[in-house]
C-alpha positions as MATLAB code, in Angstrom:
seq = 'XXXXXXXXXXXXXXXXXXXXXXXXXXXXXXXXXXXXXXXXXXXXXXXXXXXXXXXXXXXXXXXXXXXXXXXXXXXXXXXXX';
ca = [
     104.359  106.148  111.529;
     107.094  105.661  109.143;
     106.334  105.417  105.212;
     107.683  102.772  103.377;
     108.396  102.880   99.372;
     109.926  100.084   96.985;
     110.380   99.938   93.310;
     108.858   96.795   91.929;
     111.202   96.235   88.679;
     110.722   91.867   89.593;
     108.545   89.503   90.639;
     111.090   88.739   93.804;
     110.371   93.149   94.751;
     106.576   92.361   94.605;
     107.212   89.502   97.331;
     109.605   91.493   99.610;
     107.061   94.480   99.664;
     104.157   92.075   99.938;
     105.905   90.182  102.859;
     107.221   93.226  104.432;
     103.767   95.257  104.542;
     102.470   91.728  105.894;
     105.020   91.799  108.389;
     104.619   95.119  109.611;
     100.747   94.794  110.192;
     101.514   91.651  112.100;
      99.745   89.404  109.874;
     101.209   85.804  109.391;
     100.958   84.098  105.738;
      98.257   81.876  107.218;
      96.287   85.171  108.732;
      96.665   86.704  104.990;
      95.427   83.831  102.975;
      92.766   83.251  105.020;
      91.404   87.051  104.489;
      92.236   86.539  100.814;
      90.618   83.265  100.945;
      93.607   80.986   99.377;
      96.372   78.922  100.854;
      98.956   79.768  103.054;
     101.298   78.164  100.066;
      99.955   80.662   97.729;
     100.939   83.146   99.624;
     104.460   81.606  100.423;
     104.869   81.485   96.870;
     103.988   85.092   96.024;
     106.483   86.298   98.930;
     109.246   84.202   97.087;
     109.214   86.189   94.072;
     107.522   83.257   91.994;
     106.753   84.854   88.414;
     103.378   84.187   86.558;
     102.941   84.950   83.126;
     100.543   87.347   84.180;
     103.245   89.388   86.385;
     105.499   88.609   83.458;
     103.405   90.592   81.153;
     103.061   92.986   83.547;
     106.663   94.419   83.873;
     107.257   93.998   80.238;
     104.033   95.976   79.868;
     105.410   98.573   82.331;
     108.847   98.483   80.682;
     107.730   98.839   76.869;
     105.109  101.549   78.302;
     107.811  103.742   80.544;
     105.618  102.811   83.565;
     107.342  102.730   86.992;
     105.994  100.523   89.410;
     105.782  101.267   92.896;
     104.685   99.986   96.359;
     103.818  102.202   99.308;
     102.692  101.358  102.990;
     102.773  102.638  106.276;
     104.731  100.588  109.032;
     101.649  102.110  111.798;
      98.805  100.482  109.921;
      96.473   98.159  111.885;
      95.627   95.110  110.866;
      92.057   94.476  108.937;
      89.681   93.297  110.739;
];
């Protein structure tokens, strides 16, 4: 089981991490909004990097604070069930 670690500094480093712990659990974007309970478009649009205002705040939050953000996940974990 490898560990994986990204820096989230954008919106578009959220997505990739998102998508690629998605990916490596085998999960499509349709399996993952389902479980979440929103639309496969949402998701799509998450992945992309699309910035909110909340995720705005967020980093400038984390940036005015000294806050690092970080994502962590395992490329062995099993899907939820």
């Amino acid at each position: 089981m490898v560990r994986r670690t990204a820096r989230l500094r954008t919106p578009g480093d959220v997505g990739l991490a998102i998508q690629q712990a998605r990916m490596t659990r085998g999960l499509s974007q349709s399996d993952l909004a389902q479980e979440l309970e929103v639309s496969q478009s949402a998701i799509s649009e998450i992945e992309s990097g699309k910035s909110t205002i909340y995720l705005r705040r967020i980093f400038e939050l984390a940036r005015l604070t000294g806050i690092e953000l970080n994502a962590t996940w395992n490329d062995g974990d099993a899907p939820s069930s």
